[in-house]
C-alpha positions in Angstrom: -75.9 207.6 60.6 -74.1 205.0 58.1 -72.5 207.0 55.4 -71.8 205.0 52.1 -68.4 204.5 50.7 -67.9 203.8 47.4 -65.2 201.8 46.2 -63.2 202.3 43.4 -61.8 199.4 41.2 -58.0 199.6 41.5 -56.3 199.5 38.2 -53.7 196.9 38.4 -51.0 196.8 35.9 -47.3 196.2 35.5 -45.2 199.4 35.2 -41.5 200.4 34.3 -40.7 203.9 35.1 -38.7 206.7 33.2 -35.8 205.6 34.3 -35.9 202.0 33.8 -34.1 199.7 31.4 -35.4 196.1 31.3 -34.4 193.3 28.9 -36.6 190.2 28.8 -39.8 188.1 29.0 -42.8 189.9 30.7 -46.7 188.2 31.0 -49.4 190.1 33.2 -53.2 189.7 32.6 -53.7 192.9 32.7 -51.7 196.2 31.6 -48.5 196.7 31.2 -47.1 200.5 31.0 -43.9 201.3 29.8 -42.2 204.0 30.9 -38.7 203.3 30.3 -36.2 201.4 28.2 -37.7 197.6 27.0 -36.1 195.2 25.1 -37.7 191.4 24.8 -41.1 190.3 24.2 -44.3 191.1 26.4 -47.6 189.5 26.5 -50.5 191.6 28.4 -54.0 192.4 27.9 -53.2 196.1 27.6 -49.9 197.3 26.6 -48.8 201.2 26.7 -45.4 202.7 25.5 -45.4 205.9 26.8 -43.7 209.0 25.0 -40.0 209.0 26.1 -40.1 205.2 26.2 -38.7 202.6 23.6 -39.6 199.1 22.9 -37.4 196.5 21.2 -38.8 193.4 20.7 -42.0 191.0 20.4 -45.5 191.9 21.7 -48.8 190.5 22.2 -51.6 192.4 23.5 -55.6 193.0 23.0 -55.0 196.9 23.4 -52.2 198.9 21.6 -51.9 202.8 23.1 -48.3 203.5 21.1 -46.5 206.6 21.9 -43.0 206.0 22.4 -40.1 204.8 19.8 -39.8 201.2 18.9 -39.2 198.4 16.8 -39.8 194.8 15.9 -43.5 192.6 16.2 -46.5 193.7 17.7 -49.8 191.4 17.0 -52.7 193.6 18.9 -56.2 191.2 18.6 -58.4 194.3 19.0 -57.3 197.8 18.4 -53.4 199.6 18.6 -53.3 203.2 18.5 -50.7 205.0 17.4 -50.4 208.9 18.7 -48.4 211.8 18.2 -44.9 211.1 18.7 -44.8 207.6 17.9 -42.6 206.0 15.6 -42.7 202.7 15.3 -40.7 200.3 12.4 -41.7 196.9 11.9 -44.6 194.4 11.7 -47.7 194.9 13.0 -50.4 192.7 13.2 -53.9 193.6 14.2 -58.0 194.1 13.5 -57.9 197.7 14.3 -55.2 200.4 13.8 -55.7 204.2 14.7 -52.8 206.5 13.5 -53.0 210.0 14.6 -51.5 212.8 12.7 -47.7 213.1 13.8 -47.2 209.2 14.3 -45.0 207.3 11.9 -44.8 203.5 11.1 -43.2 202.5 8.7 -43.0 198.5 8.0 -45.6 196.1 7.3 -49.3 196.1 8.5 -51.3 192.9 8.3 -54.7 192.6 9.3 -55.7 190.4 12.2 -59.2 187.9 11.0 -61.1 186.5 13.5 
């Protein structure tokens, strides 16, 4: 008898551990998780800045899930989210924001037409 496996998709995305302090460009089609340190510009269809990590710099994403400390340009073409713990100072462009209670942002928000 045959049994059935069933596969799982494998999420593939980019990601920079705790520990890890990067300065530069980085460009994936799909996510990009920061753990660590990041200062430079990123372009990614998902981008998450986890809480103990910082982000200095330019970004360009369709997902936004902000936890971590940072600062500069973000322009988000569908939704960034903001959680507890985040605090992020700068410009932020996007169509969607979601700021939970205990974020802070402080800077200008601009919202992204279609």
């Amino acid at each position: 008898k045959k049994r059935k496996v069933e596969e799982k998709p494998i999420k593939k995305e980019t990601l920079l551990g705790e520990n890890s302090r990067v300065e530069g460009e980085l460009t994936s089609r799909r996510s990009v998780n920061i753990l660590g340190d990041f200062k430079g510009s990123v372009t990614a269809t998902e981008l998450i800045v986890g809480k103990k990590a910082t982000f200095s710099g330019k970004a360009a994403c369709s997902m936004l899930s902000f936890e971590g400390a940072g600062e500069g340009e973000l322009t988000v073409s569908g939704a960034a989210r903001f959680l507890p713990g985040a605090d992020w100072k700068g410009l932020l462009h996007t169509r969607k924001i979601e700021v939970m209670k205990g974020a802070a942002l402080q800077g200008e928000i601009k919202e992204k037409g279609e």
